[in-house]
VEXDREN-2710 file (C-alpha; in Angstrom, 1 decimal):
% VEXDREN-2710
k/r/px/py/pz
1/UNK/-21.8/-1.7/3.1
2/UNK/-22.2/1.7/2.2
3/UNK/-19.5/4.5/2.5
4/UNK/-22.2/6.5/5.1
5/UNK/-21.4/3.0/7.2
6/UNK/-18.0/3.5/7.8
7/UNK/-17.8/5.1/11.3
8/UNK/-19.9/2.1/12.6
9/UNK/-17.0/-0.3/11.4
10/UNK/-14.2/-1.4/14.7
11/UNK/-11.7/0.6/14.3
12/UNK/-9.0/-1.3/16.0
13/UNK/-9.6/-3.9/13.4
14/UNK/-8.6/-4.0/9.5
15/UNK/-11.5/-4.1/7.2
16/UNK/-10.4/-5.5/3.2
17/UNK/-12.1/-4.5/0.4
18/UNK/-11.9/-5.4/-3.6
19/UNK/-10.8/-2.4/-5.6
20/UNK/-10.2/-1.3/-9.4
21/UNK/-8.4/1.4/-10.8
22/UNK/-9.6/2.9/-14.6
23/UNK/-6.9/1.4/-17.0
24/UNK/-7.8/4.4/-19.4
25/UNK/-9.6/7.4/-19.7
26/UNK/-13.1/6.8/-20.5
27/UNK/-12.8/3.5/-19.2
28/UNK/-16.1/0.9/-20.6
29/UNK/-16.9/0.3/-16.9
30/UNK/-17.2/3.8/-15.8
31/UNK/-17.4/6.3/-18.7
32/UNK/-16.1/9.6/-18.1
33/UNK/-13.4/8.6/-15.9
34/UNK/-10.1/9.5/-15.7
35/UNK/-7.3/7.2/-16.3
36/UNK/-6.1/5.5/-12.8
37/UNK/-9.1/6.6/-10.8
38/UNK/-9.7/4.7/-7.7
39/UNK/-12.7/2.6/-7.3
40/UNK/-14.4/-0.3/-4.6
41/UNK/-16.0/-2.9/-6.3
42/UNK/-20.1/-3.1/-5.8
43/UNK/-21.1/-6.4/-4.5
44/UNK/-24.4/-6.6/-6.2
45/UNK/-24.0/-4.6/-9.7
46/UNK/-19.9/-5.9/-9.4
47/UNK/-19.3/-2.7/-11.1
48/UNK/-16.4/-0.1/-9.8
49/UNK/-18.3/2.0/-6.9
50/UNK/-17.3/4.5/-4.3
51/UNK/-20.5/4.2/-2.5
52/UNK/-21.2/0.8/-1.9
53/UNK/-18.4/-1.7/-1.5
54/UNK/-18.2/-5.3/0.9
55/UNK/-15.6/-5.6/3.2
56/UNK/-14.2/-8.6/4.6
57/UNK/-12.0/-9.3/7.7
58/UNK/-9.2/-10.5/6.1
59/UNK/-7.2/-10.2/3.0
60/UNK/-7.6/-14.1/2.5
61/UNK/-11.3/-13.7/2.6
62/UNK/-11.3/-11.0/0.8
63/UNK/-9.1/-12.9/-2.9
64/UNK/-11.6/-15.5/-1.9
65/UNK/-14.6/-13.5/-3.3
66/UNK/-12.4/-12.1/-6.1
67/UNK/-12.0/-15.3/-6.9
68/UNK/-15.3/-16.7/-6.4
69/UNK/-16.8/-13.7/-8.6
70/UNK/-13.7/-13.6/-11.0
71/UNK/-15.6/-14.4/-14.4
72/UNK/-18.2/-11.6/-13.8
73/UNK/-15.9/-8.9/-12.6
74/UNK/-13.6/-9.4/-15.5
75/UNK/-16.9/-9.0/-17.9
76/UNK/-17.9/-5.9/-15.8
77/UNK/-14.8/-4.5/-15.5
78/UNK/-12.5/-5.3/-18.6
79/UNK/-9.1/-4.9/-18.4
80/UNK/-8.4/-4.1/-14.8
81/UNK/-7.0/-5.9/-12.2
82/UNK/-9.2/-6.3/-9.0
83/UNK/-7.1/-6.1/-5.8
84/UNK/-7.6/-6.9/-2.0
85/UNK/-7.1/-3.9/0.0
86/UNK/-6.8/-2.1/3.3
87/UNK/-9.9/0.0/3.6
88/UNK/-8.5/2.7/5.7
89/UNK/-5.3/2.3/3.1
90/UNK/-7.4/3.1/0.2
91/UNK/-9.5/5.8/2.1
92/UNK/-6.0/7.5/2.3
93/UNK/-4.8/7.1/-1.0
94/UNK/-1.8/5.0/0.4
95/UNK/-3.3/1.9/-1.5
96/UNK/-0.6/1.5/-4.2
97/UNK/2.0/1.9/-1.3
98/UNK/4.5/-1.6/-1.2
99/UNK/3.3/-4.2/1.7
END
């Protein structure tokens, strides 16, 4: 999906998304960044992204394709966590937030 897409998605429905934040400055996965900045993870590239991003209807579906993809995100990615998220959570910054 790409972030343009968004409006076509059901809104009375929770979309999940994989997401990353920078461990450091300068991270190796997206140099320049800041430290903590907020990315979705690319489905293609599996590279952090805020353009293009998959989402899944569940959070069990979405640690599914973390897991299914876990070897090539950690070599893409170094030192990061990936995480299954609320889309409209992360869009609002309240991805961080307990439960």
């Amino acid at each position: 999906m790409h972030r343009s897409e968004i409006d076509s998605l059901h809104a009375g429905q929770a979309h999940w998304v994989p997401c990353v934040r920078a461990p450091r400055r300068d991270w190796e996965a997206m140099p320049g960044c800041h430290k903590e900045a907020r990315y979705l993870v690319d489905r293609r590239t599996m590279r952090p992204s805020r353009e293009r991003f998959p989402t899944f209807d569940s959070r069990a579906e979405c640690l599914s394709w973390i897991m299914r993809h876990r070897s090539e995100l950690n070599a893409s990615m170094p030192d990061a966590p990936i995480r299954a998220v609320r889309l409209d959570m992360w869009l609002l910054g309240l991805d961080q937030l307990p439960g």
